[in-house]
C-alpha positions as CSV (number, residue, x, y, z in Angstrom):
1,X,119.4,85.0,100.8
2,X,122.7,84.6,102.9
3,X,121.7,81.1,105.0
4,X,121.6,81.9,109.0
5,X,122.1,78.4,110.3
6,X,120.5,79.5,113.7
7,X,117.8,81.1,111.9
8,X,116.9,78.5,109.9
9,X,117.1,75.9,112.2
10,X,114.5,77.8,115.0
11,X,112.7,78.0,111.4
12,X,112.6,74.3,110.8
13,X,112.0,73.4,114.6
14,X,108.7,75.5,115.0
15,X,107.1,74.9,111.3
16,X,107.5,78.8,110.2
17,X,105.3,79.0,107.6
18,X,106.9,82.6,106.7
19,X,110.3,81.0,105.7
20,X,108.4,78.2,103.3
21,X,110.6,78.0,100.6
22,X,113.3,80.4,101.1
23,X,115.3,77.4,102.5
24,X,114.9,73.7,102.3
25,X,116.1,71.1,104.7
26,X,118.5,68.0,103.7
27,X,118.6,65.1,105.8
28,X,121.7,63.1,105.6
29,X,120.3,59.6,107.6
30,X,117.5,59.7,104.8
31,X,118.8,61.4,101.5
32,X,115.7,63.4,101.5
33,X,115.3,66.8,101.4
34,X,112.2,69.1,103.0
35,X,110.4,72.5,103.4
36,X,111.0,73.8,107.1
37,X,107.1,73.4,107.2
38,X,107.3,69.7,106.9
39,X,105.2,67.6,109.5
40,X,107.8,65.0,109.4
41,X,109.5,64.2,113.0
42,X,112.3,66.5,113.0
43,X,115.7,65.6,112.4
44,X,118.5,65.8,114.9
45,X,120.6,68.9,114.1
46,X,123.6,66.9,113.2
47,X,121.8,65.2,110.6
48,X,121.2,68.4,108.9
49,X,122.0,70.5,105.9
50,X,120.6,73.5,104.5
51,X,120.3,74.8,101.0
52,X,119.1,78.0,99.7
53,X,117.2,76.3,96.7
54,X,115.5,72.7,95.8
55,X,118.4,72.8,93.1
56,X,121.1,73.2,95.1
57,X,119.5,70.1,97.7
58,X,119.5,68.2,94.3
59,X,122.8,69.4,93.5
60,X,124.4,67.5,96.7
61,X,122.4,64.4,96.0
62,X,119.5,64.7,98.0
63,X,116.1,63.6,97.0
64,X,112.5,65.6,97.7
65,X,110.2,64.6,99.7
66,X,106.9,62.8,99.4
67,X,105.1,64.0,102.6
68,X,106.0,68.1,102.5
69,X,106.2,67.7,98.4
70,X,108.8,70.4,97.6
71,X,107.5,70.8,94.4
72,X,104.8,73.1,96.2
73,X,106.7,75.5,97.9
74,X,106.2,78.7,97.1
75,X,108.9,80.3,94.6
76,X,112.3,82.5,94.7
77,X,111.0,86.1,95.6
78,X,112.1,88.1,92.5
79,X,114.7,90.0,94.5
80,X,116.3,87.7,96.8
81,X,119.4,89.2,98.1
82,X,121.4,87.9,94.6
83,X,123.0,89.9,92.3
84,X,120.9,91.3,89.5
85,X,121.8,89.3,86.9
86,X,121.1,86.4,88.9
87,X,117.8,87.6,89.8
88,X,116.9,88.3,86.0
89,X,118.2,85.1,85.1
90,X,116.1,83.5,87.8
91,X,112.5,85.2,86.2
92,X,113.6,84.4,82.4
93,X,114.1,80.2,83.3
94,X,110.7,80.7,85.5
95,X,109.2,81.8,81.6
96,X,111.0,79.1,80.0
97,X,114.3,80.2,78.6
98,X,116.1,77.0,79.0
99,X,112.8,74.9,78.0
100,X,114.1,75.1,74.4
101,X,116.9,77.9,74.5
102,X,120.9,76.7,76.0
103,X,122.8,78.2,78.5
104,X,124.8,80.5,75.5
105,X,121.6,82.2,74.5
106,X,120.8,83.0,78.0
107,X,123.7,84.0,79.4
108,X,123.9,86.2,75.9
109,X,120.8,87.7,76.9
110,X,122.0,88.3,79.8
111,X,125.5,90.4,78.5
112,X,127.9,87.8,80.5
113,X,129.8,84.9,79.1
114,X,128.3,81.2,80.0
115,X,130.9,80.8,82.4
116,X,130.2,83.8,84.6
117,X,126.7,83.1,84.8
118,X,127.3,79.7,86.0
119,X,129.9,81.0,88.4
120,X,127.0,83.3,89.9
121,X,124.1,80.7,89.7
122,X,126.8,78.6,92.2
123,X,127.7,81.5,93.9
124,X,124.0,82.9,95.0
125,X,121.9,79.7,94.5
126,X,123.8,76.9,95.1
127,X,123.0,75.4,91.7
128,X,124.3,76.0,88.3
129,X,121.3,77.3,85.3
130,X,120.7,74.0,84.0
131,X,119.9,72.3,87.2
132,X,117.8,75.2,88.2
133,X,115.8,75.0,85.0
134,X,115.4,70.9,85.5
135,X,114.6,71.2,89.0
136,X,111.7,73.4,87.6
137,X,110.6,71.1,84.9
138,X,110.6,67.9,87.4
139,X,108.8,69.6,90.3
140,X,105.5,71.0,88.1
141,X,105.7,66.7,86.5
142,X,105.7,65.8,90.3
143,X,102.5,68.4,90.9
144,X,100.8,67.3,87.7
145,X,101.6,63.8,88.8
146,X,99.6,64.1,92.3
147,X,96.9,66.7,91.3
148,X,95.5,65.9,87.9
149,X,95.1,63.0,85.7
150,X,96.9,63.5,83.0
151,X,98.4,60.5,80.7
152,X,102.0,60.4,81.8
153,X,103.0,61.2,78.7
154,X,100.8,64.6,78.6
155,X,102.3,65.5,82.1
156,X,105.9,64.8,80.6
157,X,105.4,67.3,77.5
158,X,103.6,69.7,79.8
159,X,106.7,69.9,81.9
160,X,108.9,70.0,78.9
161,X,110.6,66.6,79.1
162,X,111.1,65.7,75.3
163,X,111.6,62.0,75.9
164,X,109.0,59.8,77.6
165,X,112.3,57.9,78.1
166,X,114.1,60.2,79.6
167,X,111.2,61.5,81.8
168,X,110.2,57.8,83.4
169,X,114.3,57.7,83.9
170,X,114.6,60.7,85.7
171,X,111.7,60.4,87.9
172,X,113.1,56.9,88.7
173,X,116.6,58.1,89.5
174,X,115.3,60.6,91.5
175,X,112.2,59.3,93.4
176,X,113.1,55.5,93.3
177,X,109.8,55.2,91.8
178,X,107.8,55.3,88.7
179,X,105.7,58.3,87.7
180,X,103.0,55.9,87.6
181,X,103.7,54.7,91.1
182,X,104.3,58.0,92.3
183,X,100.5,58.8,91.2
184,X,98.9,55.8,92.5
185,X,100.8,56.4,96.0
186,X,100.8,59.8,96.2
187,X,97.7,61.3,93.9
188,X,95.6,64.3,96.3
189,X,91.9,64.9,96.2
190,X,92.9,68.4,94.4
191,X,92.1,66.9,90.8
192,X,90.1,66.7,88.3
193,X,88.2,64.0,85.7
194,X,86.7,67.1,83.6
195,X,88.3,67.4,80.4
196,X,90.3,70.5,80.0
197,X,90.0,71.4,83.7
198,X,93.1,71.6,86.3
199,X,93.2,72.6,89.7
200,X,96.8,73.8,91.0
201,X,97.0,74.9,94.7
202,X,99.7,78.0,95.0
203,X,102.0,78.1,98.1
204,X,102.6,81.9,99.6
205,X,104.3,83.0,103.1
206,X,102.2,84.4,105.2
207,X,101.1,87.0,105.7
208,X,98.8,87.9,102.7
209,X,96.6,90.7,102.4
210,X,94.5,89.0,99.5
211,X,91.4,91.4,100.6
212,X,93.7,94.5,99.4
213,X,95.4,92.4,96.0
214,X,91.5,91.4,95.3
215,X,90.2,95.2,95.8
216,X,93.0,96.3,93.3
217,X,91.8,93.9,90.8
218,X,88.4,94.6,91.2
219,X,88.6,98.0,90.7
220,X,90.5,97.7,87.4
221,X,88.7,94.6,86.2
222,X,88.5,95.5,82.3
223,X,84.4,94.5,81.7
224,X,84.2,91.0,79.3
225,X,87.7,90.2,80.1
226,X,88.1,90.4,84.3
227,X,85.6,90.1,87.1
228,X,86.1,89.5,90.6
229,X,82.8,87.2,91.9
230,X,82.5,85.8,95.8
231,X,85.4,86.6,96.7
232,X,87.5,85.1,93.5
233,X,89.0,86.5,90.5
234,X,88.3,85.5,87.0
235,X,89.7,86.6,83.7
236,X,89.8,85.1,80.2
237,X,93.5,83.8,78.6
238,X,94.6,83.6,75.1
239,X,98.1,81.4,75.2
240,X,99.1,80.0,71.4
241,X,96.2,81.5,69.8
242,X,93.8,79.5,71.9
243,X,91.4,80.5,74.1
244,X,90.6,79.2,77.7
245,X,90.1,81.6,81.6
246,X,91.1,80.9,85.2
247,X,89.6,81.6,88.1
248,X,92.0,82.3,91.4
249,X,90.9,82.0,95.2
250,X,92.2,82.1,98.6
251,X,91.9,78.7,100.3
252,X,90.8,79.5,104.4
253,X,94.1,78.7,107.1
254,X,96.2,76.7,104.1
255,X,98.5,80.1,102.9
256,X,97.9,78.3,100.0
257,X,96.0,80.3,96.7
258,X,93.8,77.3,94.1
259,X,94.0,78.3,90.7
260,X,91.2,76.7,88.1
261,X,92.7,76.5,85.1
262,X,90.4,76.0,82.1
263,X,92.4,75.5,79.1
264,X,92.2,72.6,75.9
265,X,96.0,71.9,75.9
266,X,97.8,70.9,78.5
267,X,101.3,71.1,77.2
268,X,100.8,74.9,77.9
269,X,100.2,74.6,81.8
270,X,103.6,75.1,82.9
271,X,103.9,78.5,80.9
272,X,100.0,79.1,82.3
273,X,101.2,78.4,86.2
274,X,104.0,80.7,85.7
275,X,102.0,83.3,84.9
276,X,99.1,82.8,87.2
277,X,101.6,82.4,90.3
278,X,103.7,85.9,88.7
279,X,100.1,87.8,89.1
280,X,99.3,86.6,92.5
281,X,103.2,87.6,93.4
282,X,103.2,84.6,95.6
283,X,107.0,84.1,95.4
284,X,107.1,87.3,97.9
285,X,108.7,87.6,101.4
286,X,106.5,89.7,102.7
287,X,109.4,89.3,106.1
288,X,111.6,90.4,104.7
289,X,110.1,93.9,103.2
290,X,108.4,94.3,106.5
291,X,112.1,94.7,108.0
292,X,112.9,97.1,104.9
293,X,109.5,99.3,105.8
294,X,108.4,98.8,110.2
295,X,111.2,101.7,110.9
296,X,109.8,104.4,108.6
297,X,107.3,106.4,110.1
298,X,105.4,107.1,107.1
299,X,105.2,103.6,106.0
300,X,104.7,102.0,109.3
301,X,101.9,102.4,110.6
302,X,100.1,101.0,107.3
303,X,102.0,98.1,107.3
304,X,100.4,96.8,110.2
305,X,97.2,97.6,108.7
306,X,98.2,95.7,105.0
307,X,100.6,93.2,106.2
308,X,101.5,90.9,103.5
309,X,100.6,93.8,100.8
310,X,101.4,92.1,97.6
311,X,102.2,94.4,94.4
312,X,99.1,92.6,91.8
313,X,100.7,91.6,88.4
314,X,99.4,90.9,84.9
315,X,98.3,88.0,82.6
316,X,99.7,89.9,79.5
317,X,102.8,92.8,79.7
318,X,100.7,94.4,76.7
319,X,97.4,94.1,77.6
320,X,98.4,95.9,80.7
321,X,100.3,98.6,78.9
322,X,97.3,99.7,77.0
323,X,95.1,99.8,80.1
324,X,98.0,102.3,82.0
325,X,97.4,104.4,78.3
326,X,93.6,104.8,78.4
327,X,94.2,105.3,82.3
328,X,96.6,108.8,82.2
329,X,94.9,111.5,83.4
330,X,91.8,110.0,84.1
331,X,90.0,108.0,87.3
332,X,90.5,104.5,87.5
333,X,86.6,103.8,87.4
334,X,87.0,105.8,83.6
335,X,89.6,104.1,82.2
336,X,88.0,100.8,83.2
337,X,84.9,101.6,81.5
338,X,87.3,102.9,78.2
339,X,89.1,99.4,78.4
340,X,85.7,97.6,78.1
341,X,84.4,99.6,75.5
342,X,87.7,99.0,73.5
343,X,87.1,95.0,74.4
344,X,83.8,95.2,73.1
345,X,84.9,97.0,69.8
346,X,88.0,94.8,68.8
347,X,88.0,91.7,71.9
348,X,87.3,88.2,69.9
349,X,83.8,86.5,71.6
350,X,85.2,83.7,74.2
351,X,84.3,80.8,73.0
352,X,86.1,77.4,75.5
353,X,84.1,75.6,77.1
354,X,83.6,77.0,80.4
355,X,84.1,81.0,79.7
356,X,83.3,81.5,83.9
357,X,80.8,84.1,82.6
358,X,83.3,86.3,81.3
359,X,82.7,87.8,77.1
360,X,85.8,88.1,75.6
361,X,89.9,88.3,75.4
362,X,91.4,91.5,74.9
363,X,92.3,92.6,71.7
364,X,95.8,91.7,70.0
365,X,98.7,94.1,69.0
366,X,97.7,92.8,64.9
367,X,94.4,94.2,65.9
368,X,94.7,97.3,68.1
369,X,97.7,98.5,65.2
370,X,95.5,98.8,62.4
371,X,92.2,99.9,64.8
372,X,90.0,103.4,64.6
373,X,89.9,104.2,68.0
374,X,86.9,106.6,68.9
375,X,86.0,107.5,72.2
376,X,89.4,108.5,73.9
377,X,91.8,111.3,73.3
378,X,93.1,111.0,69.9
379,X,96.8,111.4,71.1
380,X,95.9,108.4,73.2
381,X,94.8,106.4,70.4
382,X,97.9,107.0,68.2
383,X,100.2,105.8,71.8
384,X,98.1,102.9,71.6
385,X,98.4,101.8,68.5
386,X,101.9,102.9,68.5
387,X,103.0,100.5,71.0
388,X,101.2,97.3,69.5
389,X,102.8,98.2,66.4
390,X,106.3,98.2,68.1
391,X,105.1,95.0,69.9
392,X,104.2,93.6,66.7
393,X,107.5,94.1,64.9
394,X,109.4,93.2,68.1
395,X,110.4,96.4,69.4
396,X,108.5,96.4,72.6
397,X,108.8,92.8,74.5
398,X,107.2,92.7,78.0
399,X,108.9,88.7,78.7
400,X,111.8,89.9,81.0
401,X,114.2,89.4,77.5
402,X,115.1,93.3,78.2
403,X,116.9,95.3,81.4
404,X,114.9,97.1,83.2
405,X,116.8,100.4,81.6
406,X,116.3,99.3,78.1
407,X,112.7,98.4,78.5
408,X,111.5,101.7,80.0
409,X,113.3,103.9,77.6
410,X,111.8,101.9,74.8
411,X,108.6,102.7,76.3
412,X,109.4,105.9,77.4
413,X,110.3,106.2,73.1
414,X,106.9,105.9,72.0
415,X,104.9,109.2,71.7
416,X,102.7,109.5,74.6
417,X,104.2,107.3,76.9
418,X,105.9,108.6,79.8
419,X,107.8,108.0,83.1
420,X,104.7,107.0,85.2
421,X,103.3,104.4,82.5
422,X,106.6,102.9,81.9
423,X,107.1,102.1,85.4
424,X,103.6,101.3,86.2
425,X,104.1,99.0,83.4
426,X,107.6,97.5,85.1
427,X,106.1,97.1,88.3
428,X,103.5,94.9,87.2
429,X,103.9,93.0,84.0
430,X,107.7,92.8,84.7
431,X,107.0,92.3,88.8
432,X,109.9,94.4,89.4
433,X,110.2,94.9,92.9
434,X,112.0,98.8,92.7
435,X,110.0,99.9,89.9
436,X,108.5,103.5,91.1
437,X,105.7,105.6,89.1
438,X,107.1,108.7,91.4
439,X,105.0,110.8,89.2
440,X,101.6,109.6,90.5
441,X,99.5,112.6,92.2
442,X,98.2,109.9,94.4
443,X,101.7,109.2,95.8
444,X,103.2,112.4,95.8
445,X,100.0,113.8,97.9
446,X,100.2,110.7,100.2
447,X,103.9,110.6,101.2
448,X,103.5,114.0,101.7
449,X,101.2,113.6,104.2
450,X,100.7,117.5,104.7
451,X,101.6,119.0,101.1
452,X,101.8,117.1,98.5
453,X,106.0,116.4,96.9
454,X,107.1,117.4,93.8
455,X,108.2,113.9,92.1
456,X,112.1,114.9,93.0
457,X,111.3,115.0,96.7
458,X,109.7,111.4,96.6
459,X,112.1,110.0,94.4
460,X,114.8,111.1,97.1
461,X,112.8,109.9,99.9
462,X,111.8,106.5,98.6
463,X,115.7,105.5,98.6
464,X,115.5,104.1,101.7
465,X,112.3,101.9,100.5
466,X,114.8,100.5,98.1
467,X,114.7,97.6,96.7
468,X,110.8,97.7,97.7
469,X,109.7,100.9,96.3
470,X,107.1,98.7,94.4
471,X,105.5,97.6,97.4
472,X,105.9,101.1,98.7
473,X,103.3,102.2,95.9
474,X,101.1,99.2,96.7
475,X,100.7,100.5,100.0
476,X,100.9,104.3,100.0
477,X,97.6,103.5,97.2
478,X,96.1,101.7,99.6
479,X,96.3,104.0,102.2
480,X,94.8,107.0,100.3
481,X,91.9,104.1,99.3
482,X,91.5,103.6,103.1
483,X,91.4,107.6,103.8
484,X,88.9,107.9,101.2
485,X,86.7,104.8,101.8
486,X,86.9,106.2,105.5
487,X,86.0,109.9,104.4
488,X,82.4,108.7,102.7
489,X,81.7,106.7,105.5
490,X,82.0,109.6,107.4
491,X,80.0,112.0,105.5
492,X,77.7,109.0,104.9
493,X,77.2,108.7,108.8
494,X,76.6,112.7,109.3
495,X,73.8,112.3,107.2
């Protein structure tokens, strides 16, 4: 975002919890740098510098804080105001593409030369790629630090330091202390002695409509695999081969989501976190779309209703491609109860330790290639096994590695697949923020309010939603859930 010193300063002043993250605070009397929300005296103004990312505070020399704990801010929205190959960029370090990967490779995937992505990372974040993808690594070895307890040298391959060295040397540079001093000073009542177990507590900016997000879920919970239960959702995982489940609840006046991570190898949790915090979308400004949205009548007066609407994303690009298959043409309540009777046929039995009741994981591309599906249209089976085919052999990737352009007319390629899946599909595996399914009877007869649009007419008045037609959906599904919710309440009362 462009910085707006006088914005961000009545920000950092009053504690706005809705600009958490999308600036931090560096204090030149102390070296430190903060989150606007921290309950640290404040600063006098002159002593003050702001930065539009943790990196770029690093970048000048500054040092995070112990009391707000940058670390736990919540995350770069996936559209922030940068250009789009920054924004791309941005999502493939948050999967890890510097973890192992250099700067060339990236910037190859990214069709620019090494130089011009560094230019823009410096331009639009204030940091260059590298420093972006460190100030990653050493923030979720700060949070593993404080909130479980993990060896020191589990928490340092977890974050993907490669040299205990190099790790107790960087947190000492950078914290003045000791990772080991830094737990026994700093360590929270958030973690955990059970083996396997870890608690992570996920920043968001308020507002959040996690009623909504959890009614989404709930409705599309494949049986075995997803269940929401009190007021939390639950799902199995398969990461590496191996299996382990998470359960994910709002914590009461915190903004603040805790994730239960059940999972045997720890050196996968910053990959798992990723993910988890990608599904909740809790990098979103829901501001900021609010001032995109509050001036269009149609959209309006639902936003008041849904404030802080988040767009739900998914634990696995494929596993969510197959369920938008067995869902064309059909109710959502059907192609729920299609995806568990494809789970119960090819899903492998959950087996970790603590399966939170769930059955099983969804089946694999290798499996669902080579499956007879029964049950379901046979042109749907032959899409289905069509696209885990083409995931298998690396045609069809769902990790951000393609444009959004190239990925949707891959999908779009495969027999069966059209418009509405593929962007169903960006929207939320990819968490693309303008991806549109303008083919959707649900949407057209909503935004028309009246009549229902032919997908040419919504496509043309969604341009002003831009770059938020994603959200757009979220809510325009919403609303016709809330008309009909309200229409069997109604009939239900007259009798």
């Amino acid at each position: 975002m462009e910085l707006d010193k006088k914005t961000c300063e009545q920000a950092r002043l009053t504690h706005d919890a809705r600009f958490d993250g999308r600036f931090f605070v560096g204090v030149t009397s102390t070296g430190i740098y903060c989150r606007c929300i921290c309950p640290a005296p404040a600063a006098k103004r002159q002593n003050v510098r702001y930065f539009p990312t943790a990196a770029a505070a690093s970048t000048a020399g500054f040092r995070p804080c112990l009391r707000c704990r940058p670390e736990t801010a919540p995350g770069t929205p996936a559209w922030n105001g940068t250009s789009a190959t920054v924004s791309r960029g941005l999502r493939l370090i948050s999967e890890g593409a510097l973890d192992e990967d250099s700067v060339e490779d990236l910037s190859m995937r990214l069709g620019v030369s090494p130089r011009h992505l560094h230019r823009l990372f410096l331009q639009h974040l204030g940091a260059s790629p590298i420093t972006v993808a460190q100030t990653r690594r050493l923030h979720f070895a700060k949070q593993l630090i404080s909130d479980t307890d993990l060896s020191m040298v589990q928490v340092a391959m977890a974050s993907g330091f490669q040299s205990i060295r190099r790790f107790n040397a960087t947190f000492s540079s950078l914290y003045g202390r000791t990772p080991t001093e830094l737990r026994r000073v700093h360590k929270t009542a958030a973690s955990t002695t059970e083996a396997g177990k870890y608690v992570f507590r996920l920043a968001y900016r308020p507002p959040y409509d996690w009623k909504a997000l959890l009614a989404f879920l709930a409705a599309r919970a494949t049986p075995g695999v997803e269940a929401v239960v009190g007021g939390a959702y639950r799902r199995s995982i398969v990461f590496d081969g191996r299996q382990g489940a998470l359960e994910v609840r709002q914590l009461k006046n915190a903004h603040t989501l805790e994730a239960h991570v059940f999972y045997p190898d720890p050196a996968r949790l910053l990959q798992i976190v990723t993910r988890v915090r990608a599904m909740f979308d809790v990098a979103a400004d829901p501001a900021v779309i609010a001032r995109t949205f509050r001036h269009d009548p149609l959209l309006a007066p639902h936003l008041k209703r849904h404030a802080g609407l988040r767009v739900p994303g998914a634990w696995d690009g494929f596993e969510l491609a197959v369920r938008a298959i067995l869902g064309q043409q059909v109710t959502v309540r059907c192609a729920t109860t299609l995806a568990g009777r494809l789970v119960r046929a090819f899903g492998e039995p959950l087996t970790c330790s603590n399966t939170l009741g769930l059955t099983h994981v969804f089946p694999q591309p290798a499996v669902l290639a080579k499956a007879k599906l029964t049950g379901l249209p046979q042109a749907r089976a032959l899409s289905i096994r069509s696209l885990a085919q083409a995931t298998l052999e690396g045609q069809m990737t769902f990790d951000n590695r393609l444009p959004l352009n190239e990925l949707l007319t891959r999908l779009t390629s495969i027999k069966g697949i059209g418009d509405w899946t593929a962007h169903y599909v960006a929207m939320r595996a990819l968490g693309d923020p303008d991806a549109f399914p303008a083919s959707d009877l649900v949407l057209l007869r909503t935004a028309g309010e009246v009549k229902s649009l032919k997908p040419a007419a919504l496509l043309k008045r969604a341009e002003t939603w831009r770059p938020w037609r994603a959200y757009a959906a979220m809510l325009l599904w919403r609303t016709a859930t809330d008309a009909q919710m309200k229409h069997k309440h109604t009939v239900k009362t007259k009798r």
